[in-house]
C-alpha positions as a Markdown table, in Angstrom:
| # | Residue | x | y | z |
|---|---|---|---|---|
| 1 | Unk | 109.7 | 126.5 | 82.7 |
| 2 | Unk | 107.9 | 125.0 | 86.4 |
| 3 | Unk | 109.5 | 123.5 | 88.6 |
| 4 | Unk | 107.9 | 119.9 | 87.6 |
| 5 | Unk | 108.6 | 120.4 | 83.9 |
| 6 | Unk | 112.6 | 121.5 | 85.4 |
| 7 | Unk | 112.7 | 118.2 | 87.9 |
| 8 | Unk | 111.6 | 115.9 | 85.1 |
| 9 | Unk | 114.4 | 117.5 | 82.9 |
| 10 | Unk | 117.3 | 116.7 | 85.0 |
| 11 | Unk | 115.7 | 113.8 | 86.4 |
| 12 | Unk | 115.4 | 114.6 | 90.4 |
| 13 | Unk | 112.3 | 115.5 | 92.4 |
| 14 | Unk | 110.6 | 118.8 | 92.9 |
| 15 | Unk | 110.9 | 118.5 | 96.6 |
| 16 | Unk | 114.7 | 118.3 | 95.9 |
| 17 | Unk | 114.5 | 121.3 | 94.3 |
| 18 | Unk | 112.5 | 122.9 | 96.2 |
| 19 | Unk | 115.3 | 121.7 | 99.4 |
| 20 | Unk | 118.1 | 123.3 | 97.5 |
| 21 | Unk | 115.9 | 126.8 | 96.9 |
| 22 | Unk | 115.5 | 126.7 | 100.6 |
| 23 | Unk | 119.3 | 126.2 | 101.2 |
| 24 | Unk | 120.2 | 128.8 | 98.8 |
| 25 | Unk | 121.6 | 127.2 | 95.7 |
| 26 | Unk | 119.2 | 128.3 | 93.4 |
| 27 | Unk | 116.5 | 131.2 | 93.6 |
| 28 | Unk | 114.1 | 131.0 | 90.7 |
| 29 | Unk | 111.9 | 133.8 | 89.9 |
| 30 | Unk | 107.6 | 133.6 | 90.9 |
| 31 | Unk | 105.2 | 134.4 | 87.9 |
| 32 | Unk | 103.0 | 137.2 | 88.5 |
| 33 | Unk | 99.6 | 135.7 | 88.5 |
| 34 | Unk | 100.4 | 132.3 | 89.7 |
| 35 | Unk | 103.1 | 132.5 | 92.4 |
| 36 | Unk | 104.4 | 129.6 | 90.8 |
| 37 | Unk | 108.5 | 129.1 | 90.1 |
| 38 | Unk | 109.5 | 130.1 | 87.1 |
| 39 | Unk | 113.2 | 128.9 | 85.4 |
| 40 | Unk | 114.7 | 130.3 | 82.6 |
| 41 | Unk | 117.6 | 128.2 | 80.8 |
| 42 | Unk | 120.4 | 129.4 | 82.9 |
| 43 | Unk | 118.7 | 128.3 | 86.3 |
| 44 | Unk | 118.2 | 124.7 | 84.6 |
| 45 | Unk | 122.1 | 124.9 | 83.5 |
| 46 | Unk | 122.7 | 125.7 | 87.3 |
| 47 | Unk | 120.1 | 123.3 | 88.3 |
| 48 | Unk | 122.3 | 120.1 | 86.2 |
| 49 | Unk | 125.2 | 121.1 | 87.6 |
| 50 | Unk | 123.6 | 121.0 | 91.2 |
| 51 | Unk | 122.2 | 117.6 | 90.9 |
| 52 | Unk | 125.3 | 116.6 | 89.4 |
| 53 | Unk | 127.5 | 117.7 | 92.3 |
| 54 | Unk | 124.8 | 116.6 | 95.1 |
| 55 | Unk | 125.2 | 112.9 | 93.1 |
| 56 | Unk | 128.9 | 113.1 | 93.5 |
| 57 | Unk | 128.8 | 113.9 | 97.7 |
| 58 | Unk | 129.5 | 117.6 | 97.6 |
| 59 | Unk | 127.8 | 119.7 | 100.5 |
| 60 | Unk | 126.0 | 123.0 | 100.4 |
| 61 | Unk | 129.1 | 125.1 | 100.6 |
| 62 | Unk | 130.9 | 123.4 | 98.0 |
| 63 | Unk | 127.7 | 123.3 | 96.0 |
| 64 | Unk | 127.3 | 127.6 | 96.6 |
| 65 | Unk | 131.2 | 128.1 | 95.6 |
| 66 | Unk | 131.1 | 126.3 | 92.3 |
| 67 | Unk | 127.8 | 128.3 | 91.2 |
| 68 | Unk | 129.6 | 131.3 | 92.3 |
| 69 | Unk | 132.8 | 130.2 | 90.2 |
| 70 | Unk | 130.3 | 129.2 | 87.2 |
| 71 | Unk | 128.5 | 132.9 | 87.6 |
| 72 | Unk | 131.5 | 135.1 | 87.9 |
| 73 | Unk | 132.8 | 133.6 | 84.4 |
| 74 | Unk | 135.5 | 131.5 | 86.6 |
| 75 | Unk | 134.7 | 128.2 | 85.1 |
| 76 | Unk | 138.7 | 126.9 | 86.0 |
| 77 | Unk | 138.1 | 128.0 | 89.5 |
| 78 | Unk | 135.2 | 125.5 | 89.9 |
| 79 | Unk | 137.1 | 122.7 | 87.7 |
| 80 | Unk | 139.7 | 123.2 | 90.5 |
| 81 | Unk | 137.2 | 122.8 | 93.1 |
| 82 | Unk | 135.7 | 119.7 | 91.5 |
| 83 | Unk | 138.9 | 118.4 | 91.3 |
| 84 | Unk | 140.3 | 118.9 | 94.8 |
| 85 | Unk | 136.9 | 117.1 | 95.8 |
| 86 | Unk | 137.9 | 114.2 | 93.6 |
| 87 | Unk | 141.0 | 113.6 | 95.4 |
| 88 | Unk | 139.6 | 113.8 | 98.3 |
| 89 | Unk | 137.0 | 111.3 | 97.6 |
| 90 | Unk | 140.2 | 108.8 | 96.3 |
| 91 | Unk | 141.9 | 109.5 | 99.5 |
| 92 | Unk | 138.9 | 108.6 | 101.4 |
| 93 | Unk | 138.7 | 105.1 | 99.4 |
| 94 | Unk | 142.0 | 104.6 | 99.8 |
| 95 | Unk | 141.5 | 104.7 | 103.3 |
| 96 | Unk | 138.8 | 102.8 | 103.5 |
| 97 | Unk | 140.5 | 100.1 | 101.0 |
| 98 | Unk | 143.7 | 100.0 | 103.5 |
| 99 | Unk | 140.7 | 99.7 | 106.4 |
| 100 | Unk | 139.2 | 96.6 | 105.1 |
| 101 | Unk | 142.4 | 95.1 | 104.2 |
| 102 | Unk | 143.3 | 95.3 | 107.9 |
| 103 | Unk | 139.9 | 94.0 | 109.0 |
| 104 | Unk | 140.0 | 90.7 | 106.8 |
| 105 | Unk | 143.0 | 89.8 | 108.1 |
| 106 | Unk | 141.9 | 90.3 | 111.5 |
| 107 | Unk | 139.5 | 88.1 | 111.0 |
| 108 | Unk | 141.4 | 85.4 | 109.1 |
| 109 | Unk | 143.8 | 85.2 | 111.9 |
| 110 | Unk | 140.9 | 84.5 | 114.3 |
| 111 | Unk | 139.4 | 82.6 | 112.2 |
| 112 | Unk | 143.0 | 80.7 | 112.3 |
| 113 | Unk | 143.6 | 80.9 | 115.7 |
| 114 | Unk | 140.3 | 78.7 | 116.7 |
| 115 | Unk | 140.9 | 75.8 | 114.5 |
């Protein structure tokens, strides 16, 4: 498949796609004649999972170690990783929950203060 046919598949733009080649994550092979990129079904697979991960915050590095996981045939490995993520992403809520908490009543007190 080309890399348009591939972006409209998993629903992000080729320039995205073309972003993540240049940082590594994915390295599809050129046809012959063309120079265009060419993906077979297991660069799409890796492709979903990419998007996927980039939707849900991950970085680069994550993004790399999960593939790597997925690759090697360590799928548990990168379940672990996803989920490690996760709670860091409910810590960082919770934070940020407690954060605004403080901040409102903040404010209610000054707003109590000048009446």
């Amino acid at each position: 498949m080309y890399i348009g046919d591939v972006a409209k598949r998993i629903g992000v733009r080729v320039s995205a796609m073309r972003f993540w080649e240049q940082q590594g994550l994915i390295h599809p092979a050129r046809d012959a004649g063309s120079r265009y990129r060419v993906y077979d079904e297991k660069q799409v697979r890796a492709l979903q999972v990419v998007a996927l991960l980039r939707k849900a915050g991950y970085g680069f590095e994550a993004i790399r170690t999960v593939l790597a996981q997925l690759s090697a045939g360590t799928p548990e490995q990168a379940l672990a990783a996803a989920e490690n993520r996760l709670n860091g992403l409910a810590q960082v809520s919770h934070r940020c929950f407690e954060a605004t908490a403080v901040l409102w009543k903040y404010v209610e007190e000054i707003a109590g203060s000048k009446s």
